[in-house]
N, C-alpha and C positions, 0 to 999 in steps of 0.2 A: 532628317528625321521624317519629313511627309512623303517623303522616296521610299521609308521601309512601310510606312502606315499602307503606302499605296500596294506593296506589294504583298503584306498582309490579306490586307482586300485579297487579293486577285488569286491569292492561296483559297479561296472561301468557295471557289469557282471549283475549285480541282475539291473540295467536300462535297459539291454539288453533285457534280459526274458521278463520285462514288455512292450518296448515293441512292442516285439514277440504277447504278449496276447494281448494287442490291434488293433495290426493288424490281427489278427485270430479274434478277435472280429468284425472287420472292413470287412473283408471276409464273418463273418458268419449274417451280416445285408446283404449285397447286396446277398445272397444266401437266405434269408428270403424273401426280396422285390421281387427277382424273382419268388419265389413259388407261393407269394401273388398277383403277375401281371399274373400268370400264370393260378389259379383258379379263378380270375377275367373271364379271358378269356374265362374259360371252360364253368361258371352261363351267360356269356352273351348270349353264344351259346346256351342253355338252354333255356333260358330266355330274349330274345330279349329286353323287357320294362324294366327289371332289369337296376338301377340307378348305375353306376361303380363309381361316384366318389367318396363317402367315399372310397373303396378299392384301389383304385387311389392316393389319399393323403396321407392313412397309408403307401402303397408303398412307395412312394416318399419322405417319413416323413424316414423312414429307409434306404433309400438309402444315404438321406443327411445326416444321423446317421451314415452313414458308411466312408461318404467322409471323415467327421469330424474326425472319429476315426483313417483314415489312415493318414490323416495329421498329427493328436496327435503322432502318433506312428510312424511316422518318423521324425518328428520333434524333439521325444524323440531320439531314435537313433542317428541320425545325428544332434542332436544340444547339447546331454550331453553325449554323451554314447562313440561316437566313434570317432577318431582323423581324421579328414581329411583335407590335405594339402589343402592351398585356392586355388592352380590350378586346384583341382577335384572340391572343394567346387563352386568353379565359373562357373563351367557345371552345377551342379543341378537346376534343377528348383527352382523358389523364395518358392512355397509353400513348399515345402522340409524342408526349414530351419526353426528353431522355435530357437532365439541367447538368448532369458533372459525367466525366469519364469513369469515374465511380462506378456510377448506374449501370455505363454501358459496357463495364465490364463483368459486372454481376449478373447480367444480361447475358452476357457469355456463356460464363459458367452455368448457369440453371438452361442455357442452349446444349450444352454438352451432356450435362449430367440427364436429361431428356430423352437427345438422343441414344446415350449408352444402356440406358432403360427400355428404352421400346426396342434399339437393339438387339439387347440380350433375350426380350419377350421372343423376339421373332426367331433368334436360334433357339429356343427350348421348343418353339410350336417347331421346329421344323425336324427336331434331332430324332431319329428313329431306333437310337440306341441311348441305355443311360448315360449322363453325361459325365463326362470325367472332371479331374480336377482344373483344369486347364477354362472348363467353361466359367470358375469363379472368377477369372480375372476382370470380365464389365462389368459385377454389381459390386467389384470392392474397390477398382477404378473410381465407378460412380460415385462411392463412399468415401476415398479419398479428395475428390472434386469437391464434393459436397463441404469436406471438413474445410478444405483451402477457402473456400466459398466464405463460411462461416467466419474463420478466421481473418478474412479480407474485408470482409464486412464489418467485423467487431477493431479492426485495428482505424480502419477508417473511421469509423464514428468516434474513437477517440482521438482521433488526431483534427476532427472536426470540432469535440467538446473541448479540445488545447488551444484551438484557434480563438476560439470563441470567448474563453475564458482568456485569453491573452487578450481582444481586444475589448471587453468590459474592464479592466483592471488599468487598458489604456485609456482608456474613456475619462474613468474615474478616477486617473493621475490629472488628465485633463482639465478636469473640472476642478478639482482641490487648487 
């Protein structure tokens, strides 16, 4: 039994590395966003009439890719990975923590439904003809996301409020 405990542990390690990579992931978008706001800057100089905001939103599209990813990846560290007394735990900032797989995949989903959104912004800034049918498909995606979202969320919370009501009714067999 203290054979699997130990290798438990040592699984906490390989949470660790990943994630290490999605915060270097998360580093390596806002170093993207900056190059990208940066030769923004240079074609405007350039080019005074030149229209920045496609270049603008794909920026801003990877920056928000980035926030995401640093939360993912502390949220992984500090919410599976690594033991911290609730005295330090209650310093960290709220976005810091990520406490159930729940969270972190709700996390997900409003990651995606974000990006399909600024997405889709950036094809409408970019299209020089009207758009056909074809370009409904990322804001009804988004829409469909959203609803999975919704519904992932409302099933969890009641399968939280089952729990929960299971173990008061144990409690209170307990004590009788």
């Amino acid at each position: 039994m203290s054979a699997l405990i130990s290798l438990f542990r040592g699984l906490r390690s390989i949470l660790i590395l990943a994630a290490a990579g999605v915060l270097f992931g998360a580093f390596l978008m806002f170093w993207e966003a900056i190059l990208m706001l940066v030769e923004t800057f240079r074609m405007t100089r350039l080019n005074p009439d030149m229209s920045v905001i496609v270049s603008v939103l794909r920026a801003t599209d990877k920056i928000l890719l980035g926030i995401v990813l640093m939360v993912v990846g502390c949220g992984i560290a500090l919410g599976f990975a690594l033991d911290i007394p609730p005295e330090q735990r209650s310093r960290l900032p709220q976005w810091m923590i990520i406490d159930t797989v729940a969270e972190l995949k709700n996390l997900f989903f409003q990651m995606i439904i974000l990006y399909l959104v600024v997405h889709f912004a950036a094809q409408v800034g970019e299209m020089q003809t009207p758009p056909q049918w074809e370009a409904l498909v990322l804001p009804v995606s988004a829409l469909l996301l959203a609803g999975a979202m919704k519904l992932t969320a409302s099933s969890h919370h009641l399968s939280e409020g089952t729990r929960h009501e299971r173990s008061e009714k144990q409690r209170s067999s307990d004590q009788a």
